[in-house]
Backbone as a printed PyTorch tensor [residue, N CA C, xyz], in Angstrom:
tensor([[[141.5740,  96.6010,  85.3200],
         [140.9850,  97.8400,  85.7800],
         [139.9840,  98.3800,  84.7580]],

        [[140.4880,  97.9960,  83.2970],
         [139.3140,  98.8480,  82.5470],
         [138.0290,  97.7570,  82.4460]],

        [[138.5110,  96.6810,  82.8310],
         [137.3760,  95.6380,  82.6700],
         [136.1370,  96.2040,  83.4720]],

        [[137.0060,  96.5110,  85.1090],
         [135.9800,  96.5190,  86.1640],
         [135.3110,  98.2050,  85.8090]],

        [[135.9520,  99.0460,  84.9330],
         [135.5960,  99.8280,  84.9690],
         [133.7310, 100.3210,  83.9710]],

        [[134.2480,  99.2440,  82.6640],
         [133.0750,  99.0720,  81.9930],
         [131.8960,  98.4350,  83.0250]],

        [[132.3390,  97.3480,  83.5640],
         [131.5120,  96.7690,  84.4040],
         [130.2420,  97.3670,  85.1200]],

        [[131.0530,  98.4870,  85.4180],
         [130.1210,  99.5370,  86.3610],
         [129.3550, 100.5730,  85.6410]],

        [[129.8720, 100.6360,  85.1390],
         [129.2630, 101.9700,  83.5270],
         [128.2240, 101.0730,  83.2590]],

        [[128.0940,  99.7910,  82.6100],
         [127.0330,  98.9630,  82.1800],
         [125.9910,  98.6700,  82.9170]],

        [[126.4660,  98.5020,  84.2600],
         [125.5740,  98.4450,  85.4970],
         [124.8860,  99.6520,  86.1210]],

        [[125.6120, 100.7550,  85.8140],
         [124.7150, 102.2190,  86.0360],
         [123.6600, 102.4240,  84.7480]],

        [[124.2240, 101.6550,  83.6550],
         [123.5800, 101.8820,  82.2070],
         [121.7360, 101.1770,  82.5820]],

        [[122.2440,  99.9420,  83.1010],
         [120.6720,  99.1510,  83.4960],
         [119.9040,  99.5290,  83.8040]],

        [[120.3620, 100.0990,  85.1930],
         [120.0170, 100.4730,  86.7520],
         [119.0940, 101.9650,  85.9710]],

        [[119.8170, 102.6700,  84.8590],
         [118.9000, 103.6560,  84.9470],
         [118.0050, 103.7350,  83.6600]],

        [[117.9900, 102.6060,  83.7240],
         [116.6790, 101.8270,  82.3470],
         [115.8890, 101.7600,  83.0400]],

        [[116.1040, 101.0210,  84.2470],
         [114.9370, 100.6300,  85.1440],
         [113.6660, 101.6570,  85.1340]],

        [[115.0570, 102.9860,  86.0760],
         [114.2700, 103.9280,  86.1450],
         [113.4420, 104.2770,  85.3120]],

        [[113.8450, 104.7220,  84.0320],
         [112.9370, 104.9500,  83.2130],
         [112.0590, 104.5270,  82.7390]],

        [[111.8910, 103.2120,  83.0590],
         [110.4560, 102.4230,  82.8090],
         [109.8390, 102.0790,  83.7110]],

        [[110.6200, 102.3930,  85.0060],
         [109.7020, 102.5750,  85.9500],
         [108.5540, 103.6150,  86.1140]],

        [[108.9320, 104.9810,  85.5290],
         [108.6540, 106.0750,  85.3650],
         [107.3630, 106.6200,  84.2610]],

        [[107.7830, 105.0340,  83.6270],
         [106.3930, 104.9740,  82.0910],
         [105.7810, 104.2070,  82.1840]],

        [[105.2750, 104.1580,  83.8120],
         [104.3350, 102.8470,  83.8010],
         [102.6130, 103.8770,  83.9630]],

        [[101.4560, 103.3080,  84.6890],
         [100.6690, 103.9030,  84.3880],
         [101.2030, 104.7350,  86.0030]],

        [[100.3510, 105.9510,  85.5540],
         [100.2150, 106.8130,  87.1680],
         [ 99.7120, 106.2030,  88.0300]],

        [[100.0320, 106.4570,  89.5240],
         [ 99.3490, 106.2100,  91.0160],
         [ 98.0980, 106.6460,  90.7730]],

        [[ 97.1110, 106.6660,  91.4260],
         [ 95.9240, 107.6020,  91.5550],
         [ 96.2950, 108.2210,  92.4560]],

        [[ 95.3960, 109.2960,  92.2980],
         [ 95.5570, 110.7350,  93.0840],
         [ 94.9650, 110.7600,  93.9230]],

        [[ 95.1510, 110.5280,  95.3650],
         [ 94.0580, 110.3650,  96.3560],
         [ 95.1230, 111.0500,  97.8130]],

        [[ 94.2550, 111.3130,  98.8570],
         [ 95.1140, 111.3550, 100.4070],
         [ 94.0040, 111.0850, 100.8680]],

        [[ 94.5560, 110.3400, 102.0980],
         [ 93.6760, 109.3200, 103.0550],
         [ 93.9870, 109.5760, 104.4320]],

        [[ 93.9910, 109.2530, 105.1450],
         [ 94.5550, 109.5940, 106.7350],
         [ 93.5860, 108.7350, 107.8960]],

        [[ 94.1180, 108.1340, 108.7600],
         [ 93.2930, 107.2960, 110.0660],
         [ 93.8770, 107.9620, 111.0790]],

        [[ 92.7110, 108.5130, 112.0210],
         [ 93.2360, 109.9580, 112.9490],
         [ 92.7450, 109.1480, 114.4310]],

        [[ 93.2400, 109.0630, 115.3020],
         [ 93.0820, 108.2530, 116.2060],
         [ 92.6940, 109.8190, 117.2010]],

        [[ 91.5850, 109.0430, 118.1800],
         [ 90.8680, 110.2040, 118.8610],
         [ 90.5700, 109.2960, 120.1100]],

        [[ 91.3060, 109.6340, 121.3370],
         [ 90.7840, 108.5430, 122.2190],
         [ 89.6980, 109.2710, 122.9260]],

        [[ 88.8900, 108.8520, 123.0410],
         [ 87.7110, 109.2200, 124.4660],
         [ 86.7820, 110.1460, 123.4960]],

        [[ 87.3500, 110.5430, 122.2440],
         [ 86.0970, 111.1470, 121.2420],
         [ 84.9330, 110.3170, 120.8370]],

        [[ 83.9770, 110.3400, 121.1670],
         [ 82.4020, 109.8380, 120.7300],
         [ 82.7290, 110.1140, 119.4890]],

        [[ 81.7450, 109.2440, 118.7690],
         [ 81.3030, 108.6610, 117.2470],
         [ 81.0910, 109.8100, 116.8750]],

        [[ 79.6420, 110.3780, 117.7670],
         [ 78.4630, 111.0950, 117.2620],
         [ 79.1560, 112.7240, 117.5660]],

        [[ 80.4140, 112.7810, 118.3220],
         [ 80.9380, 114.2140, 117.9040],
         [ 82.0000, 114.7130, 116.8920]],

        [[ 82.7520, 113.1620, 116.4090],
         [ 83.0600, 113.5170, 115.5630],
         [ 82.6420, 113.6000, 114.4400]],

        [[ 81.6850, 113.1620, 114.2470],
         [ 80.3130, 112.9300, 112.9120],
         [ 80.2020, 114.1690, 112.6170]],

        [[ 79.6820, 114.9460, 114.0590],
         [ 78.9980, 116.0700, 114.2160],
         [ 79.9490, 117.1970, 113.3740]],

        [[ 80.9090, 117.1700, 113.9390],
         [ 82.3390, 118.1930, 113.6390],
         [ 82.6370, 118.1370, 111.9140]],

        [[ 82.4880, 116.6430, 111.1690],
         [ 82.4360, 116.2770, 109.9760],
         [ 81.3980, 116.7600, 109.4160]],

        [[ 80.3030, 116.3650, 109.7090],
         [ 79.1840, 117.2350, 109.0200],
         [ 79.0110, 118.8200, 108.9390]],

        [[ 79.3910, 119.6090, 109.9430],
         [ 79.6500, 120.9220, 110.0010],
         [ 80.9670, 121.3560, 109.5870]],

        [[ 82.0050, 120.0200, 108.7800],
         [ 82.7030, 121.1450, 107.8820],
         [ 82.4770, 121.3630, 106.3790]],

        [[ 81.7920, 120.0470, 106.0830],
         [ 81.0000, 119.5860, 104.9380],
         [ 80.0790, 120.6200, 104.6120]],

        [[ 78.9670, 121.4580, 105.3490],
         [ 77.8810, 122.0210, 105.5240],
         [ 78.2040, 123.4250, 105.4710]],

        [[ 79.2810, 123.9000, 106.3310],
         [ 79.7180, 125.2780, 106.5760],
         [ 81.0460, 125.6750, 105.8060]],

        [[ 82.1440, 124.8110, 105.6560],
         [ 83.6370, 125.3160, 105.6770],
         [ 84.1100, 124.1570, 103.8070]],

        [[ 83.4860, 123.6830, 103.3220],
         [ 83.8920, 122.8100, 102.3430],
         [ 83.3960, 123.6490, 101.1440]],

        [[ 85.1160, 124.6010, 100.5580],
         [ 85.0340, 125.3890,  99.6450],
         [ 85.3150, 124.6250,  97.9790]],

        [[ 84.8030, 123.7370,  98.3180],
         [ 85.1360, 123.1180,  96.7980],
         [ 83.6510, 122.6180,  96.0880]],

        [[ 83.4010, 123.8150,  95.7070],
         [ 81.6610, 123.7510,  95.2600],
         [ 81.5220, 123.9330,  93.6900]],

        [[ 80.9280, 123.4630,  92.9380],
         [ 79.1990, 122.9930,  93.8170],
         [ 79.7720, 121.6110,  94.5300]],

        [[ 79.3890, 121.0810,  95.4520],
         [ 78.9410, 119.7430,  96.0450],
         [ 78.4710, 119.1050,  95.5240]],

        [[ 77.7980, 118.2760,  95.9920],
         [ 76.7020, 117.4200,  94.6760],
         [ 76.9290, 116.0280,  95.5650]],

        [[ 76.1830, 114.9210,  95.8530],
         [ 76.0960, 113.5430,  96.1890],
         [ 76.0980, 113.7770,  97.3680]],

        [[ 75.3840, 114.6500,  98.4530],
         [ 76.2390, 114.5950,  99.7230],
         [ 74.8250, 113.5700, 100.8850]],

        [[ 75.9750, 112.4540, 101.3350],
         [ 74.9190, 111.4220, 101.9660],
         [ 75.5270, 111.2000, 103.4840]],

        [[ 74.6420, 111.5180, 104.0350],
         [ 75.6830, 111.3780, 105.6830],
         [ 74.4540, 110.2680, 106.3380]],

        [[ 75.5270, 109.5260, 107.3170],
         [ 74.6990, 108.6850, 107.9940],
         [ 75.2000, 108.8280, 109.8240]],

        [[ 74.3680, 109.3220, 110.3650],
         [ 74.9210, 109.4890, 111.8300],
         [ 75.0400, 107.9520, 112.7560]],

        [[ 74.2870, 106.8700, 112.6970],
         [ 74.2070, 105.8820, 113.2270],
         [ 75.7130, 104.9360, 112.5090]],

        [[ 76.0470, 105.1870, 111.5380],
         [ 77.2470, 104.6170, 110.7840],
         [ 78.7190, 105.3720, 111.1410]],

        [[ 78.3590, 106.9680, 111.3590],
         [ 79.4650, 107.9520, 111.7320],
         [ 79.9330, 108.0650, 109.9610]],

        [[ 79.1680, 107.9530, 108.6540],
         [ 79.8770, 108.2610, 107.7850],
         [ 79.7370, 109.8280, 107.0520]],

        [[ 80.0570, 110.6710, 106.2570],
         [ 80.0630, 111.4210, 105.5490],
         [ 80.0470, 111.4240, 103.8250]],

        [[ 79.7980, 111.6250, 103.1560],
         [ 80.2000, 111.4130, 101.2830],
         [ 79.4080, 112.2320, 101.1780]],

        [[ 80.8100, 113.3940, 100.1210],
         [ 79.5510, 114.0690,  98.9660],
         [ 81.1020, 114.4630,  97.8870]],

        [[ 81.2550, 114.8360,  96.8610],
         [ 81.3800, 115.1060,  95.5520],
         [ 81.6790, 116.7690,  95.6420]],

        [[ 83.2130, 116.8480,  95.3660],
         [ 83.8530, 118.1150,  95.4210],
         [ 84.0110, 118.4040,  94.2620]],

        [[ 83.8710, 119.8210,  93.4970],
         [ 84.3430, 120.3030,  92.6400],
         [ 86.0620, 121.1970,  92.4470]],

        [[ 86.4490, 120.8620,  91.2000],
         [ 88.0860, 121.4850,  91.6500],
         [ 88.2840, 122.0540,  89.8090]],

        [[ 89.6710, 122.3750,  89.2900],
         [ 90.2260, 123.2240,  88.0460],
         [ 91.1270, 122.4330,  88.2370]],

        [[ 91.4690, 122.0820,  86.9490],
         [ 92.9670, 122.0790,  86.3480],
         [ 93.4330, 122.3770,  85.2480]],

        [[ 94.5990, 123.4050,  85.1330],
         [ 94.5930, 123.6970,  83.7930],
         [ 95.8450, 122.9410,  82.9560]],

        [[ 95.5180, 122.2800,  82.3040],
         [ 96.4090, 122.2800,  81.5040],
         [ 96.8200, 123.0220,  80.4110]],

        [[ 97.7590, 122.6550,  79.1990],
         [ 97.8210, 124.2070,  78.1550],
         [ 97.9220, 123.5070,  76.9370]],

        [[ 97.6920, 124.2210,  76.1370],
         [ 97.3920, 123.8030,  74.7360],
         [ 99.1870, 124.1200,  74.0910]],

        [[ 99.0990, 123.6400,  72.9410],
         [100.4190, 123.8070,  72.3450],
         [101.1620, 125.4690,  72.0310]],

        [[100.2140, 126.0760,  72.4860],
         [100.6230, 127.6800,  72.2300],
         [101.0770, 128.0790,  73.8800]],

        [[100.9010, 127.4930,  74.2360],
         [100.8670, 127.7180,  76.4440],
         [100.0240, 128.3770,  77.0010]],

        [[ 98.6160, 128.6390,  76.0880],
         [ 97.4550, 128.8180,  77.0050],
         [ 96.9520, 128.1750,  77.5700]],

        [[ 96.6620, 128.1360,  78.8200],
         [ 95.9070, 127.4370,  79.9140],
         [ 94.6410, 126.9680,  79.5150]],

        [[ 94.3960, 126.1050,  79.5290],
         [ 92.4600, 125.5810,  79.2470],
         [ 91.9120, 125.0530,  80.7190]],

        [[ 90.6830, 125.4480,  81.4680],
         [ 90.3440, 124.7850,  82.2390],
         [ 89.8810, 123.8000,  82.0720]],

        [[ 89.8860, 122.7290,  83.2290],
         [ 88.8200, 121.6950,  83.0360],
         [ 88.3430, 121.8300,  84.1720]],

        [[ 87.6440, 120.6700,  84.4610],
         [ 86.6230, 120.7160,  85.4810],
         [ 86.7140, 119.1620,  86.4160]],

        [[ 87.1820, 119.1980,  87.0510],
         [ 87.4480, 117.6840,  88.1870],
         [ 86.4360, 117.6890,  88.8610]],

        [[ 85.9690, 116.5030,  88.8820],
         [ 85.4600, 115.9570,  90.4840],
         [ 85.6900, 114.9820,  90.9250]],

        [[ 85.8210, 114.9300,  92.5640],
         [ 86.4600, 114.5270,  93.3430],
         [ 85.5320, 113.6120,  94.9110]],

        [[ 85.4530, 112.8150,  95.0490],
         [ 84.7840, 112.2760,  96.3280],
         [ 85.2370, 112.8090,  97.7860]],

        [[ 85.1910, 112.9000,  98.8420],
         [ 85.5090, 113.1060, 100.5210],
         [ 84.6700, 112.0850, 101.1530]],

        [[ 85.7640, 111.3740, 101.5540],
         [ 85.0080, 110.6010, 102.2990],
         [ 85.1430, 110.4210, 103.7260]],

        [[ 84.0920, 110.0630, 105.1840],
         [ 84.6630, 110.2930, 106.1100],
         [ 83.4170, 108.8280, 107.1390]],

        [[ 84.3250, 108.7490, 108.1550],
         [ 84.0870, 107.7350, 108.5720],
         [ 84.0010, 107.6790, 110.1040]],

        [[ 83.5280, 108.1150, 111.0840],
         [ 84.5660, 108.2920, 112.3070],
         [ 83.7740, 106.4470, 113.0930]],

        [[ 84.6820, 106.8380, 114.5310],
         [ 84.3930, 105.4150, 114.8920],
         [ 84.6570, 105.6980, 116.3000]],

        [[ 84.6570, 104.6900, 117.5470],
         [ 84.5330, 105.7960, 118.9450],
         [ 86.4510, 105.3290, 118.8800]],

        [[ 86.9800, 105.0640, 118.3490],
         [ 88.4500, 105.1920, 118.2860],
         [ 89.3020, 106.4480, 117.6210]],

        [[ 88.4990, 106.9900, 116.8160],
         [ 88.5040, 108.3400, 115.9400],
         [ 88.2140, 108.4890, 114.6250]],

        [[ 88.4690, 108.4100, 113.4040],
         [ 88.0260, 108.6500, 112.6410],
         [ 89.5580, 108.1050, 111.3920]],

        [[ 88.7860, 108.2150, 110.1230],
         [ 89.1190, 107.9990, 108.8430],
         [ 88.7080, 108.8850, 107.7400]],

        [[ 89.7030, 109.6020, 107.1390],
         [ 89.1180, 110.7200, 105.9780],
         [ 89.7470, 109.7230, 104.5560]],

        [[ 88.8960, 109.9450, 103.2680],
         [ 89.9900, 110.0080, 102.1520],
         [ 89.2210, 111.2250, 101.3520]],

        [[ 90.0630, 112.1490, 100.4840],
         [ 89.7510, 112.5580,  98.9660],
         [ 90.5520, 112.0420,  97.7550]],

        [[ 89.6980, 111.7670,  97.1230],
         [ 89.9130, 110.5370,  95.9930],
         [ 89.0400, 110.7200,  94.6570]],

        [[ 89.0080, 109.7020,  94.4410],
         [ 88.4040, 109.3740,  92.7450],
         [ 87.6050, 110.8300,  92.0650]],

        [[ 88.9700, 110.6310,  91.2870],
         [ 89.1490, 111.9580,  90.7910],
         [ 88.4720, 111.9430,  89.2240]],

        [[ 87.3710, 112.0480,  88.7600],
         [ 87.0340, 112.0220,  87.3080],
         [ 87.1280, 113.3060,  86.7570]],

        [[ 87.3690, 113.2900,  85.3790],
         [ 87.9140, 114.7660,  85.0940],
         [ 86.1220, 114.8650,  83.8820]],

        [[ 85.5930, 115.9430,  84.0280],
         [ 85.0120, 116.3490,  82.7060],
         [ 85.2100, 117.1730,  81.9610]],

        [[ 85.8070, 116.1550,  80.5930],
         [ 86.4080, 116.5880,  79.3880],
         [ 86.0970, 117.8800,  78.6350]],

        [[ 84.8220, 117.5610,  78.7010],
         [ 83.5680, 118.5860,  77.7900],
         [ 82.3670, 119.3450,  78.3430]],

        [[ 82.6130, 120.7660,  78.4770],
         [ 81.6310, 121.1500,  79.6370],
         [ 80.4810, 121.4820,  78.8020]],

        [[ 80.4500, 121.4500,  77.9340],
         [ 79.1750, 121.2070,  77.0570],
         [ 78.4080, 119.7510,  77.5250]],

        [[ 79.1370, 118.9030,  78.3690],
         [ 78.5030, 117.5150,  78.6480],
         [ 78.8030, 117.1720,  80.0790]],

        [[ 78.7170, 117.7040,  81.0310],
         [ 79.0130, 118.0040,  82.6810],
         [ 78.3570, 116.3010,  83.4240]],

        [[ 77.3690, 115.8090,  82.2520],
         [ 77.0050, 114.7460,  82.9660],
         [ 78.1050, 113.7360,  82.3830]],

        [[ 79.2650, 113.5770,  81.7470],
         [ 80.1190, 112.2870,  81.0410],
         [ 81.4940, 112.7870,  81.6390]],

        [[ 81.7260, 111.9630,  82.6900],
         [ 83.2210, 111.9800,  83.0450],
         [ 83.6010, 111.1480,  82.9210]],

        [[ 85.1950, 111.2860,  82.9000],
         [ 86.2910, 110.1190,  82.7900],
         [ 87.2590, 109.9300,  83.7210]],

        [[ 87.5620, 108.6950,  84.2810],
         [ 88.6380, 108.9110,  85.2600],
         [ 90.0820, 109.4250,  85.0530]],

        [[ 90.1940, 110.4650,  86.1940],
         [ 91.5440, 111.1120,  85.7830],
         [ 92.9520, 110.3170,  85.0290]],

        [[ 92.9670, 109.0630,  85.6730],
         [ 93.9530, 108.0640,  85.1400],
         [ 93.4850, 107.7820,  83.8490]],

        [[ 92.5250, 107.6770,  83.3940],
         [ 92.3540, 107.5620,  81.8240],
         [ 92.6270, 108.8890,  80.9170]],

        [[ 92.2610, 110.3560,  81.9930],
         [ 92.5530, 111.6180,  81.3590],
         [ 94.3730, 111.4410,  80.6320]],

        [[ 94.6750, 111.0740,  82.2500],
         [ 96.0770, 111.6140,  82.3510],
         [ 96.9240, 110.5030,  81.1210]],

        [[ 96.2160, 109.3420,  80.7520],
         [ 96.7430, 108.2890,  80.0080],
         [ 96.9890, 109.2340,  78.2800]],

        [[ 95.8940, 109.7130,  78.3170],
         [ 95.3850, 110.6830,  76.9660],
         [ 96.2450, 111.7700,  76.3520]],

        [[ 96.5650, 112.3260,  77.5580],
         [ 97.5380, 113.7600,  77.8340],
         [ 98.8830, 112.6940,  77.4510]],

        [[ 99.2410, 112.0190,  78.2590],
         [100.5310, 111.2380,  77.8100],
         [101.1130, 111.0300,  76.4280]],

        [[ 99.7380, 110.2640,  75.4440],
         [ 99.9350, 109.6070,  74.2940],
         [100.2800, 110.8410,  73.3880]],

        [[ 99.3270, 112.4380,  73.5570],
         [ 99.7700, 113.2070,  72.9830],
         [101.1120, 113.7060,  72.4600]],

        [[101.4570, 114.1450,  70.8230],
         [102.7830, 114.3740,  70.5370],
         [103.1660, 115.3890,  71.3260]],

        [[102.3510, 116.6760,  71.7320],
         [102.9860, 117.8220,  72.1760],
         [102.7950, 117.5370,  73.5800]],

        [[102.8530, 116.1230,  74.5360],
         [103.3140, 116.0300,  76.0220],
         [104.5660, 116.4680,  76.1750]],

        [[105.6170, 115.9980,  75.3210],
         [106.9680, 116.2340,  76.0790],
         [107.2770, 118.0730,  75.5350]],

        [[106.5510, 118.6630,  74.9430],
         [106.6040, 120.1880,  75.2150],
         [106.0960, 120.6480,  76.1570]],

        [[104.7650, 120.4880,  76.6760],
         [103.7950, 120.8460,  77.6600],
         [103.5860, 120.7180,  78.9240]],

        [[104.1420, 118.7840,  78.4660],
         [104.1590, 118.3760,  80.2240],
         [102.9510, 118.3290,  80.6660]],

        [[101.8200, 118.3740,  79.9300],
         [100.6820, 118.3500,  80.6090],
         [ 99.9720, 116.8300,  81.4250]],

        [[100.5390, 116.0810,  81.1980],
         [100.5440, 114.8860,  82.0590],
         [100.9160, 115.3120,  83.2460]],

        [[102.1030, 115.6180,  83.4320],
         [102.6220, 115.7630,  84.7960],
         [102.2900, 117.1910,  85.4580]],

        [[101.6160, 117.9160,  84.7890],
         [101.0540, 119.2080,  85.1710],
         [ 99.8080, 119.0450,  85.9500]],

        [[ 98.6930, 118.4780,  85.3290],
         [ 97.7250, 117.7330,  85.5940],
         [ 97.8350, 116.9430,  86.9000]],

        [[ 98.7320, 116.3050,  86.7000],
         [ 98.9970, 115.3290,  88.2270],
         [ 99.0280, 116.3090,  89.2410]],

        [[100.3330, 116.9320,  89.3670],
         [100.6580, 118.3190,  90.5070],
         [ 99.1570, 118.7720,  90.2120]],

        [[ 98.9100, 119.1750,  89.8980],
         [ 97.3730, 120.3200,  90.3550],
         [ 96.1270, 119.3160,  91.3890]],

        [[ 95.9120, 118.2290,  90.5420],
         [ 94.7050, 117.3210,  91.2640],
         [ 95.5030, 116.6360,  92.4360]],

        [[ 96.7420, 116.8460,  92.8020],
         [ 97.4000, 116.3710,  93.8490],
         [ 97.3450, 117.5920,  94.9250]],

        [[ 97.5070, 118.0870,  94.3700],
         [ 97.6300, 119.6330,  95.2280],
         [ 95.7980, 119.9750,  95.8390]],

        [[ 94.8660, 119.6910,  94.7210],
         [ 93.5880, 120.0190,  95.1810],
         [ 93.4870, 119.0320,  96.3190]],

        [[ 93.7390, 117.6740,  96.2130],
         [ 93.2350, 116.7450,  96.9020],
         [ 93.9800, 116.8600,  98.6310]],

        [[ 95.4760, 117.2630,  98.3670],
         [ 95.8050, 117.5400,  99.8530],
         [ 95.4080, 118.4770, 100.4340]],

        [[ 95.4590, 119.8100,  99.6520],
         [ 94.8460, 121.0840, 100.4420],
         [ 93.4450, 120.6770, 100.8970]],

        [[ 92.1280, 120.3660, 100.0550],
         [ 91.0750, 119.9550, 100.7260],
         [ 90.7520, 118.7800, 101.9100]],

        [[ 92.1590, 118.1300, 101.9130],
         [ 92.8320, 117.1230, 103.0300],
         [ 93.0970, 118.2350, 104.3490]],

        [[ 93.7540, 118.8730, 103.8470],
         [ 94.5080, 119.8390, 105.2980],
         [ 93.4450, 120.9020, 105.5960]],

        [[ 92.5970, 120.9090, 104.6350],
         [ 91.8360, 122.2240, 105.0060],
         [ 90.6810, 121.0870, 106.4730]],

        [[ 90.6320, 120.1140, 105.8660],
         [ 89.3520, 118.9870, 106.4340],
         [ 90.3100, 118.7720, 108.3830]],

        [[ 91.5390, 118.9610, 107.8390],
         [ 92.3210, 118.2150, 109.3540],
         [ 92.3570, 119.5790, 109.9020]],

        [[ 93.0550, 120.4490, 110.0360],
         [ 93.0090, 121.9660, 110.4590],
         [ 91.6050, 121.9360, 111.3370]],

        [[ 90.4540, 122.0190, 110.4460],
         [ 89.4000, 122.1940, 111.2220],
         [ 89.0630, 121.1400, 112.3710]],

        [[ 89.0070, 120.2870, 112.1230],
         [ 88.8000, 118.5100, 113.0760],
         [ 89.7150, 119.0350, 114.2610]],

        [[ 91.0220, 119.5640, 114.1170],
         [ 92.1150, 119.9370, 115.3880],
         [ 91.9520, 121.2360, 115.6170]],

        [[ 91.5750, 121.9560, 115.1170],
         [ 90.4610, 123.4040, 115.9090],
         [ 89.5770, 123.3140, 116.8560]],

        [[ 88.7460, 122.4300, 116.7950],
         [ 87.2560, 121.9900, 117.5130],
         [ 87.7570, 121.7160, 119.0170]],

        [[ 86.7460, 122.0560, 119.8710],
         [ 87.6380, 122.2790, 121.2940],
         [ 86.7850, 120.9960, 121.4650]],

        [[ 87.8250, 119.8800, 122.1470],
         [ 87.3390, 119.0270, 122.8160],
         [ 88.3010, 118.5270, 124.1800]],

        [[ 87.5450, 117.4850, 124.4230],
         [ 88.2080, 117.1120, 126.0000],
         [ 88.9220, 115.9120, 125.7380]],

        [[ 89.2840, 115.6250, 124.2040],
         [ 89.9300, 114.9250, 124.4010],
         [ 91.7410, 114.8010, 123.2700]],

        [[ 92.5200, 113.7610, 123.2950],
         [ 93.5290, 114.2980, 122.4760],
         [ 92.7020, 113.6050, 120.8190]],

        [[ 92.9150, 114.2420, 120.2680],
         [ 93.0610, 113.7750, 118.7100],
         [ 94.5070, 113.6740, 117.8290]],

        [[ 94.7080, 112.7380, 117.5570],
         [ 95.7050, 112.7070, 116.5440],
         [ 97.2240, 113.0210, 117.6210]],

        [[ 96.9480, 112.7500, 118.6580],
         [ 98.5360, 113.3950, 119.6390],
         [ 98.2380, 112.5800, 120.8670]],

        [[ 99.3440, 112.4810, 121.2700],
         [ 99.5350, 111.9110, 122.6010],
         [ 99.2940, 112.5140, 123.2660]],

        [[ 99.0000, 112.1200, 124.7020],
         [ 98.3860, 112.8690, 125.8540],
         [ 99.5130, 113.3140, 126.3420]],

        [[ 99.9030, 114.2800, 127.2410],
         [100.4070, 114.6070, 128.2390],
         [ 99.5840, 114.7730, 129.7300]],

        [[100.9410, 114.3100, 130.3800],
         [100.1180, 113.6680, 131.9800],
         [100.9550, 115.2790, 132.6850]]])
């Protein structure tokens, strides 16, 4: 009995090694994506609906890169976002993210992502960014991470920007009055 009992102790002992190095590997990237199925929606209205939220309703400014192609049904432009992390005293420092939207539609419905997230370090230098996964690598190596947490602080915030400007993008797309279903089954 005490045999089988170590047995299991040693085997919970592994099992939560794993974890923990599962846990210290590099971060996911920070992105949300979504394929929105739209039956009987035209290309060129959901383009349309994309470009007018891009143009009118896309509060993550300045913008910057914005390239739309109507014959393709695509969208791209370059969101601005904050994250603060904190210095070893627990003041907040901003930085400055940017972020891609990308959009795609097709006469089946459409494809969004917000993604590639580069952070700029130094706003004295707005033109030299770095990718957030290299930010967040940086924040890690630091001695005062495991006070701050600013690795994993960092993550939650550019996760949080990237879905809200996700839900803010879907909200509107399922506002738009059309004749047909988006993203839902029909009812007969």
């Amino acid at each position: 009995m005490k045999n089988l009992l170590l047995s299991f102790l040693f085997c919970g002992l592994l099992l939560a090694s794993f974890v923990t190095r599962a846990q210290s590997e590099t971060p996911a990237p920070v992105e949300y994506s979504e394929r929105v199925p739209a039956d009987g929606a035209g290309k060129s209205a959901l383009y349309r609906s994309a470009l007018n939220w891009t143009e009118t309703h896309f509060a993550y400014g300045p913008k910057s890169n914005q390239k739309t192609d109507a014959t393709t049904g695509t969208v791209r432009l370059t969101g601005t976002g904050k994250v603060k992390p904190v210095d070893t005293k627990g003041r907040e420092k901003e930085i400055t993210v940017l972020f891609d939207f990308n959009f795609r539609a097709n006469d089946n419905g459409y494809e969004y992502s917000v993604g590639s997230f580069r952070v700029i370090a130094d706003p004295e230098q707005p033109s030299q960014t770095e990718p957030l996964d290299t930010y967040l690598m940086a924040l890690r190596a630091e001695k005062s991470n495991e006070r701050t947490h600013n690795e994993r602080r960092v993550t939650a915030q550019a996760t949080s920007l990237a879905s809200e400007a996700a839900m803010s993008f879907r909200s509107y797309m399922n506002s738009q009055p059309t004749d047909v279903n988006v993203g839902l089954a029909g009812e007969n």
